[in-house]
C-alpha positions as CSV (number, residue, x, y, z in Angstrom):
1,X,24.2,-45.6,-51.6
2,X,22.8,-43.7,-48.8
3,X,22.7,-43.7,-45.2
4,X,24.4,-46.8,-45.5
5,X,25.2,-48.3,-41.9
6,X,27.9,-51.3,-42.1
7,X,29.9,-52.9,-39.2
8,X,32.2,-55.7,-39.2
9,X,33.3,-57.4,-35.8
10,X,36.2,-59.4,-35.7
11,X,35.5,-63.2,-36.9
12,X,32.7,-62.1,-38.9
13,X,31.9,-63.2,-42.2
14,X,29.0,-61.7,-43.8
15,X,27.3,-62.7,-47.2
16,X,25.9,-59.5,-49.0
17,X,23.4,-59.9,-51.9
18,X,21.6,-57.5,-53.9
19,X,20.6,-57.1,-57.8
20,X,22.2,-55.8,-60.5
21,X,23.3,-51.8,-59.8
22,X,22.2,-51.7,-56.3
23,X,26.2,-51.1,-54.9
24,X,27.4,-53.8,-53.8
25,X,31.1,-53.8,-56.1
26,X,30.9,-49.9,-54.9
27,X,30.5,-50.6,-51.0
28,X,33.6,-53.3,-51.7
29,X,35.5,-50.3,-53.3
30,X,34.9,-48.1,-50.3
31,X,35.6,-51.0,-48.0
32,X,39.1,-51.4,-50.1
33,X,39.7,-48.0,-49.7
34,X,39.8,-47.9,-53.4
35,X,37.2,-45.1,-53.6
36,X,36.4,-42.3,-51.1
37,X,32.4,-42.1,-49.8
38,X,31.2,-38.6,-50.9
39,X,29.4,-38.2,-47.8
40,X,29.4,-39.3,-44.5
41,X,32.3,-41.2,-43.0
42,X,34.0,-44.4,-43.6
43,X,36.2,-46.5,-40.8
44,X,37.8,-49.6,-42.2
45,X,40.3,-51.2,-39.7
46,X,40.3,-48.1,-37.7
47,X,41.3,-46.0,-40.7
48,X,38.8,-42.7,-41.7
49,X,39.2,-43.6,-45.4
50,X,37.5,-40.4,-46.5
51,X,40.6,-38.3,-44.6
52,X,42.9,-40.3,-43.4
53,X,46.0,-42.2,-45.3
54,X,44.7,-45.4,-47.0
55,X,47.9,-46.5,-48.1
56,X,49.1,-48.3,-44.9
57,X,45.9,-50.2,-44.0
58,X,45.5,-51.4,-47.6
59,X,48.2,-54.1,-46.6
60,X,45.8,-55.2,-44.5
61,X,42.9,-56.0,-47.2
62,X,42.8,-58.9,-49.6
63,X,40.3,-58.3,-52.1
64,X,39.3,-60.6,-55.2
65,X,37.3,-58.8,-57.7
66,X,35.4,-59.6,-61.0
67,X,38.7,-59.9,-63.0
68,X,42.0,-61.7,-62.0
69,X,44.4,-59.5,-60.2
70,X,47.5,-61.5,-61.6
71,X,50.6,-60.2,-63.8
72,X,50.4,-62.2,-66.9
73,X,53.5,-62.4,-68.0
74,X,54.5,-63.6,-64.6
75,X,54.7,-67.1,-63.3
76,X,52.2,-67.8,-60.6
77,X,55.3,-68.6,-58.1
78,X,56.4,-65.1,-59.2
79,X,52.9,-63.5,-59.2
80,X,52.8,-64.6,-55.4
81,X,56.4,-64.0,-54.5
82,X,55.8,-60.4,-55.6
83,X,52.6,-60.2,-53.4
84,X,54.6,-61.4,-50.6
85,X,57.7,-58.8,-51.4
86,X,55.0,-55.8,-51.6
87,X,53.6,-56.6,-48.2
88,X,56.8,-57.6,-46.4
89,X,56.7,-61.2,-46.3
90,X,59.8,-63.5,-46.7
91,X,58.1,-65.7,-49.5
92,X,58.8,-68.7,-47.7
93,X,54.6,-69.8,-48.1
94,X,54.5,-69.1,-51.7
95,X,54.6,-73.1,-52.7
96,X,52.7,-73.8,-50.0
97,X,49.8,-71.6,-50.4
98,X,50.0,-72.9,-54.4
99,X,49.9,-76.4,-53.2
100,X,46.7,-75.9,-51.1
101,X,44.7,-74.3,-53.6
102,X,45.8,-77.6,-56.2
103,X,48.4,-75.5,-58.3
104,X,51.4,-76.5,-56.8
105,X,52.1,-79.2,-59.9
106,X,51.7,-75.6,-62.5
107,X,53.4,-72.9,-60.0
108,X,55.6,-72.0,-63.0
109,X,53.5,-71.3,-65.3
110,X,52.5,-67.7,-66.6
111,X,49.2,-66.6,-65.7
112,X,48.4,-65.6,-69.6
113,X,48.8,-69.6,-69.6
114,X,46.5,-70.6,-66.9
115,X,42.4,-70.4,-67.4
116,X,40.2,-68.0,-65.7
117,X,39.4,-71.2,-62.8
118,X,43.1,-71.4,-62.6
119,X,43.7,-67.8,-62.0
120,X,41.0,-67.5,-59.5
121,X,42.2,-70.2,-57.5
122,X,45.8,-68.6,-57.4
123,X,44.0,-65.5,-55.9
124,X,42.8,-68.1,-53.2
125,X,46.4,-68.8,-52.3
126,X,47.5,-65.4,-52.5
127,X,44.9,-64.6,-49.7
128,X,45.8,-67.6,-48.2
129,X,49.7,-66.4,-48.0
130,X,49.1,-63.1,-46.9
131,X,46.1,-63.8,-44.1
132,X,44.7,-60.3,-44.6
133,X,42.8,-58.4,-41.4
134,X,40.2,-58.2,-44.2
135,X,38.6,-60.1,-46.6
136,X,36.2,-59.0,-49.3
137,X,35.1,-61.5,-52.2
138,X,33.0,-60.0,-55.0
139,X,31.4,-63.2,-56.7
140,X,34.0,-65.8,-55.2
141,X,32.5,-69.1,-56.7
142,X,32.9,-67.3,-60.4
143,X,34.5,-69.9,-62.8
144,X,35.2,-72.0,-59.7
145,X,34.9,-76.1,-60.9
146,X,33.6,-78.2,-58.6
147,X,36.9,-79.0,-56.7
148,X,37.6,-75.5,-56.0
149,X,34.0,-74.6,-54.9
150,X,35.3,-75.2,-51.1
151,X,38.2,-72.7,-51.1
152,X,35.5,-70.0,-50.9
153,X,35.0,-71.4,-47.6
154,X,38.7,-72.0,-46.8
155,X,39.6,-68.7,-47.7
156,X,36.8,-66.9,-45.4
157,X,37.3,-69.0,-42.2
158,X,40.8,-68.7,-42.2
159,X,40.2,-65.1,-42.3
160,X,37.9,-65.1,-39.5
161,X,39.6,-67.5,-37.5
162,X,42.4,-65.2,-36.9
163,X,39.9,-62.3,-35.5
164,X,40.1,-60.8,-39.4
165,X,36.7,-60.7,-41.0
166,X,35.4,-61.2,-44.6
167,X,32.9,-60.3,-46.7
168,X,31.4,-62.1,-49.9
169,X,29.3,-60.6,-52.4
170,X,27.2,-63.0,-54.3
171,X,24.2,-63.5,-56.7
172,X,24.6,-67.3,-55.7
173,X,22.4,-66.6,-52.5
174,X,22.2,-70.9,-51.6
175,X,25.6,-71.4,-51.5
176,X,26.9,-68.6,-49.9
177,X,24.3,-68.5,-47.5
178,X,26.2,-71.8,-46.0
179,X,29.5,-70.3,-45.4
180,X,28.1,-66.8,-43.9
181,X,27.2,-65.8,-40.1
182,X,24.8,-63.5,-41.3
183,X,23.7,-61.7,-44.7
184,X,22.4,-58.4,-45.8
185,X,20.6,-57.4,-48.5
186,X,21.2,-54.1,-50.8
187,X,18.7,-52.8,-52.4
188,X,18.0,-48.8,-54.0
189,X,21.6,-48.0,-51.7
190,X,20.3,-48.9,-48.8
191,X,21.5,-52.2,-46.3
192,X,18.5,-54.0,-45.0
């Protein structure tokens, strides 16, 4: 990427499209503070993420990637409750935030034990439980059935709504187009 220019306001949710290789999973890394820009500078949540400590404002991202971010051998109750123990909360949401995303009747099972739909949608409540500052969804409607399809939207407006902001990378351009304020386009690591 280069001379990449990217704000976020609060209660913005922004679709970002682009082919195959043009950066989009990488500017979601940088925006995660998961990777360091090698130029430039980087501000997420008024954290320099090039110099400044990551660790604190990381709390303060929800990120759902490509892959499941769940520990197998754990239950989904206990995959959440652990979520909720790492970022300070009591736990007390943990059935709820299974119940709104439709697995409250399979909160005990392990994850190894759930499909890939399943797994996804107990990210949903995850994000739901913890009501991150910001939210950044790299092909949300992935392996989504058709019941599930509106906790993409769920998931981002209740970001927004509480002055966070989210972000959702897509090659579904239609449907996310719906759910977005705005949208920009990546192409040869550049935003237009």
């Amino acid at each position: 990427m280069r001379d990449l220019d990217f704000d976020l306001e609060p209660g913005d949710v922004v679709g970002l499209f682009g082919g195959n290789g043009a950066g989009k999973t990488t500017l979601l890394r940088v925006l995660a503070t998961l990777l360091r820009p090698t130029a430039g500078s980087a501000t997420v949540l008024g954290v320099d993420v090039r110099e400044g400590e990551r660790r604190g404002v990381r709390r303060r991202i929800g990120l759902i990637g490509h892959t499941p971010a769940l520990y197998p051998e754990l239950t989904l109750v206990e995959n959440l409750a652990f979520a909720a123990d790492v970022t300070g909360l009591d736990g007390s949401a943990v059935h709820d935030a299974l119940g709104t995303v439709g697995l409250g009747a399979v909160a005990d099972r392990r994850a190894d034990a759930c499909s890939y739909g399943m797994q996804r949608r107990a990210e949903f409540a995850r994000e739901l439980m913890l009501e991150p500052d910001l939210l950044l969804l790299d092909e949300p409607h992935s392996a989504l059935d058709a019941a599930a399809v509106d906790l993409v939207a769920h998931v981002a407006d209740a970001a927004a709504s509480k002055g966070g902001a989210a972000v959702l990378v897509s090659h579904d351009r239609e449907r996310v187009e719906k759910l977005v304020g705005r949208t920009v386009e990546l192409a040869g690591g550049r935003l237009r």
